[in-house]
N, C-alpha and C positions, 0 to 999 in steps of 0.2 A: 981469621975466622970469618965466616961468609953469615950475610945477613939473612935472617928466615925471608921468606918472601912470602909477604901477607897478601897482597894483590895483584894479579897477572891478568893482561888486557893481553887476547888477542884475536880481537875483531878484528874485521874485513879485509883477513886474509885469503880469503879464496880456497882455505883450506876443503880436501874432501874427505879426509880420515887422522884421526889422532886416537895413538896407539892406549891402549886400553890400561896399562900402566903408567902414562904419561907424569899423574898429576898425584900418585901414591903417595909417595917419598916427601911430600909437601907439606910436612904435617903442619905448619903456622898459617897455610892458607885458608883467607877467610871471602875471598872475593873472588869470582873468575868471570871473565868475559870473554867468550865465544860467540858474540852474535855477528850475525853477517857474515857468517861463512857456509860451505855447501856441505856440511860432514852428516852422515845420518845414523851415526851409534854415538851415545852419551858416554866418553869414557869414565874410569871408577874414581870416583872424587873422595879426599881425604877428609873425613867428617867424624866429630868425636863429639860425645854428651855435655849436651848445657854449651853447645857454641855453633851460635847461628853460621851459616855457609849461603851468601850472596850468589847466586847462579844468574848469567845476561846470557839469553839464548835467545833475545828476538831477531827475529831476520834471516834465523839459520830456520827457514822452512823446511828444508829435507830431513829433519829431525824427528827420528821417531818419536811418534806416542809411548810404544810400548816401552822405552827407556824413560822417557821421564815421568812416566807415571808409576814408577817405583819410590821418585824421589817426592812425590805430591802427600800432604796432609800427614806424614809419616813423623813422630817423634824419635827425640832419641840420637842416637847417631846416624840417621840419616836425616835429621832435619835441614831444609834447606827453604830459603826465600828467594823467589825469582824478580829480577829487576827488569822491570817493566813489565808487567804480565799480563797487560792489557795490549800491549802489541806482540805477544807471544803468542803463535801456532807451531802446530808438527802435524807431522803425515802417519793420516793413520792408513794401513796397506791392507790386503786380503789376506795377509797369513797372523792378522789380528783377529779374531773370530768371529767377530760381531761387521766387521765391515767387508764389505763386497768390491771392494775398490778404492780406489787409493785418492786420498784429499785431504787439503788441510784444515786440523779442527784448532780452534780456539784454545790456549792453554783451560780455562776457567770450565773449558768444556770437561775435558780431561781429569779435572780438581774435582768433578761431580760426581766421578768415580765411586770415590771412597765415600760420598757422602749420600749414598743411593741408597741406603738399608736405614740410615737415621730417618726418610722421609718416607718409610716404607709402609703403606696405612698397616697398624695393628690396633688390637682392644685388648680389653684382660683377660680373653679367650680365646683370641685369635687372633694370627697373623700371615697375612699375606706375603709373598713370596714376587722380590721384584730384579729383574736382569735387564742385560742393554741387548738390544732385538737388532741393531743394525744403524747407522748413520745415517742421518734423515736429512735429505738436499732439497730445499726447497730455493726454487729462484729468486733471488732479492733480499735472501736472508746464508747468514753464515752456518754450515754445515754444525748440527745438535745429533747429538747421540740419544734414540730413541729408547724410551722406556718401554717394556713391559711388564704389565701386574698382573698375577695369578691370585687369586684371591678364591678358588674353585673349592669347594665341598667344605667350607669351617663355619657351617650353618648362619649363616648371616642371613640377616630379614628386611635390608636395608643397603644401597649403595655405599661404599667408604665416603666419608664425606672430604678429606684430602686425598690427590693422589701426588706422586714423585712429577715434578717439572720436567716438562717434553713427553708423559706417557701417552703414548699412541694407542699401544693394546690390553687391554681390561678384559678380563678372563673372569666374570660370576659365574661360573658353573654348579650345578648340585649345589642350591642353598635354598632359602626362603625368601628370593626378594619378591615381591608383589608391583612395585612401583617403579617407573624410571625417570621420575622428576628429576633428579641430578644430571640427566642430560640435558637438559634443558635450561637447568637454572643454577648450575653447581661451573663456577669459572675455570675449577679446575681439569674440569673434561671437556673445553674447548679441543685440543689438542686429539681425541680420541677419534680415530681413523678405523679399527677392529675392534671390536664390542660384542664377548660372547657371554649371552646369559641365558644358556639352555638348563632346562632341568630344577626349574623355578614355580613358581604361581602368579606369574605377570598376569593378565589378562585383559590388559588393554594397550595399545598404542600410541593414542589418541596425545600423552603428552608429549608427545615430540614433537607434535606440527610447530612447524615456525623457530625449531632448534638450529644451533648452529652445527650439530651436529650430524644434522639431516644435509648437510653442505658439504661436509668435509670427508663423510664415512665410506670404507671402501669395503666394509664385511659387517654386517648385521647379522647375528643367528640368534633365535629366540625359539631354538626346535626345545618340544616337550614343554611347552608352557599351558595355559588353560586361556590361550586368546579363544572371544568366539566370535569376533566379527572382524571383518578388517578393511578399517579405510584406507583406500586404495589409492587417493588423491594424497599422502602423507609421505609413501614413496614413490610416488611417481615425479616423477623428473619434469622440471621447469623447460621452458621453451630454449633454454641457452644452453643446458646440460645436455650435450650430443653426446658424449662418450657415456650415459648413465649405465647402459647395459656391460660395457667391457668393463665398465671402472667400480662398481656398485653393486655387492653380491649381498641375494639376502637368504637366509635360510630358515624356513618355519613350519617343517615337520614334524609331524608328533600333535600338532593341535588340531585340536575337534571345533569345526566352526558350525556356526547355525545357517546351515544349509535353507535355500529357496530357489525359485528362478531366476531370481537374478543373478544368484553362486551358480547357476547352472549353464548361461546364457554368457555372463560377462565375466565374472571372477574366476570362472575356469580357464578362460583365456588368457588373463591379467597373471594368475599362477604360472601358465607355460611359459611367460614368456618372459616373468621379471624374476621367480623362484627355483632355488638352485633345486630344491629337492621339493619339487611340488605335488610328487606322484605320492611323498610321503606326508599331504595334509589333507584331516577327514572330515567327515562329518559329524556332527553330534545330534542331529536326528534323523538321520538314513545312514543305515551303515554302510557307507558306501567312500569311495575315496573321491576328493570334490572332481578329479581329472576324469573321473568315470560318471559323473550324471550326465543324464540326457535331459535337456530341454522339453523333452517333449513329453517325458511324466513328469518333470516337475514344475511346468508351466500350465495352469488348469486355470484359465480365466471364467470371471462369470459368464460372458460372452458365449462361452462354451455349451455352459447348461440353457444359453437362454434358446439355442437351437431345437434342444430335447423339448423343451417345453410348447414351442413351436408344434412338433411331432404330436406329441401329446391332446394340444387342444383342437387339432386337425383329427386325430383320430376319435375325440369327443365331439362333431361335427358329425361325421361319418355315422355313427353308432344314432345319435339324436333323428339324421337325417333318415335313416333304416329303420328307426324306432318308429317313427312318425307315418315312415310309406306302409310298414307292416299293421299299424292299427286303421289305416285306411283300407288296406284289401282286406282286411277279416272283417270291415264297418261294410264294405261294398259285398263279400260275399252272404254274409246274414242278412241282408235286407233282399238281395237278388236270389239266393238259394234257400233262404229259410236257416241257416248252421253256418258254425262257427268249425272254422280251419284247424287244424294242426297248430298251433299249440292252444290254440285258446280255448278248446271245448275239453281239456284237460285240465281247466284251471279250474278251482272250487271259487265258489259263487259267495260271494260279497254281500252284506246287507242293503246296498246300495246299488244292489245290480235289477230291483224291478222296479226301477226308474227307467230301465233302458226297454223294459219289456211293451210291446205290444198286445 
């Protein structure tokens, strides 16, 4: 009679494929080791209720993601525990959905999977909606599976104040938030790169100056909000940020700002040249779209009238100076001819006029 075989080592064989029934028929086995070899399908492993199943798969890097992460967090007869899972990776590929290319992620990355909707911000009203957007490679650090939260239209008045570890893009659309303190001082939107919160009552910007988020972010939209002024020094780019314009998109259409000459003069420029949809931000006291003011009605300096006024007291000279010659020729013709001229011998006589009489 042959002894069950509880434990099967066979690392660094150099194996590249073991057949997919290999290890069925196994049913005492409780241990397997496969690391250190080149194989990239997890074959079907013999696993039964209420009995742990030891898996060593580190080293074997060409191991897909999408196979072992059927056996990850899973109860039941498929529970299994991976030995050493702190030097475990697999490769996750393009015909995985979420990733654009093939690398290897961290087992623990992987294990986050299943635990993406537990960390998913909800209230007793509402709940946001959270998926993996793509594998996110940053240099210096080991490739993380990027979150996105959709959190759009379930009336909220307020940022969530947790989001899911690694979320990159945050989705408030149609709701009530008014404020964006949380980016500024909420540690869990360090990570936040796409930030859409159109169709809101924000109306100020101002708390983001000096966020780490203003460092990191590669799409701001805040279209349909109730901004009405915008400082312009808040997204403009630092002397070292060269790439601000290919890498830094902002969108803030839909809001009515408080129009002047200086919106007319600067901020219409500052629009073309940093705002993706800037032909679509107005005005709130000229109806008018800010890309379409002209400078030159909406810049009326005092300077301006001080010209007319100019006009003005030259023309009150003029009149004084003709006022003054024409009471001398009608003083020179009544004394020389006896009568008074055109208009003055039309004018009714004054109680104080035979003072002048001779």
């Amino acid at each position: 009679m042959m002894t069950p075989t509880h434990c099967l080592n066979l690392s660094n064989n150099a194996m590249v494929d073991i057949e997919n029934n290999s290890f069925t028929r196994l049913a005492q086995l409780t241990s397997l080791d496969i690391s250190y070899n080149n194989i990239t399908h997890l074959p079907a492993l013999n696993t039964m209720n209420g009995r742990e199943f030891w898996l060593d798969i580190s080293g074997t890097n060409t191991l897909w993601c999408h196979d072992v992460y059927q056996y990850i967090n899973k109860t039941g007869e498929k529970q299994i525990v991976f030995n050493r899972e702190n030097e475990t990776v697999c490769s996750a590929s393009k015909t995985w959905h979420w990733f654009n290319t093939t690398e290897q992620v961290p087992l623990k990355q992987v294990r986050y999977l299943s635990l993406l909707q537990t960390e998913c911000p909800k209230g007793e009203n509402w709940q946001c909606q959270c998926s993996f957007g793509r594998l996110d490679i940053v240099e210096g650090k080991p490739p993380t599976l990027a979150v996105n939260v959709d959190c759009s239209g379930i009336q909220l008045s307020e940022l969530p104040d947790r989001l899911p570890r690694n979320t990159i893009a945050l989705n408030v659309s149609y709701n009530n938030i008014t404020v964006l303190d949380e980016l500024r001082t909420n540690p869990c939107y360090q990570d936040i790169r796409e930030f859409y919160a159109d169709y809101n009552s924000i109306s100020s910007i101002n708390k983001l100056e000096g966020s780490k988020f203003l460092d990191n972010y590669a799409l701001l939209s805040l279209r349909h909000n109730k901004i009405k002024s915008l400082p312009t020094y808040i997204l403009t780019p630092n002397a070292y940020d060269k790439n601000y314009v290919g890498s830094k998109l902002v969108k803030l259409g839909g809001n009515e700002l408080h129009c002047d000459c200086n919106t007319a003069k600067y901020l219409k420029v500052w629009l073309q040249t940093r705002i993706l949809d800037s032909d679509e931000v107005l005005c709130e006291n000229v109806k008018e779209k800010v890309v379409d003011l002209e400078p030159s009605k909406m810049c009326v300096y005092p300077g301006d009238w001080t010209d007319y006024i100019y006009y003005i007291i030259g023309a009150e000279v003029l009149l004084l100076m003709s006022l003054v010659a024409k009471v001398s020729y009608d003083y020179w013709i009544f004394k020389t001819a006896g009568y008074l001229p055109w208009p003055a011998n039309k004018m009714p006589k004054l109680p104080c006029d035979w003072l002048c009489e001779t």
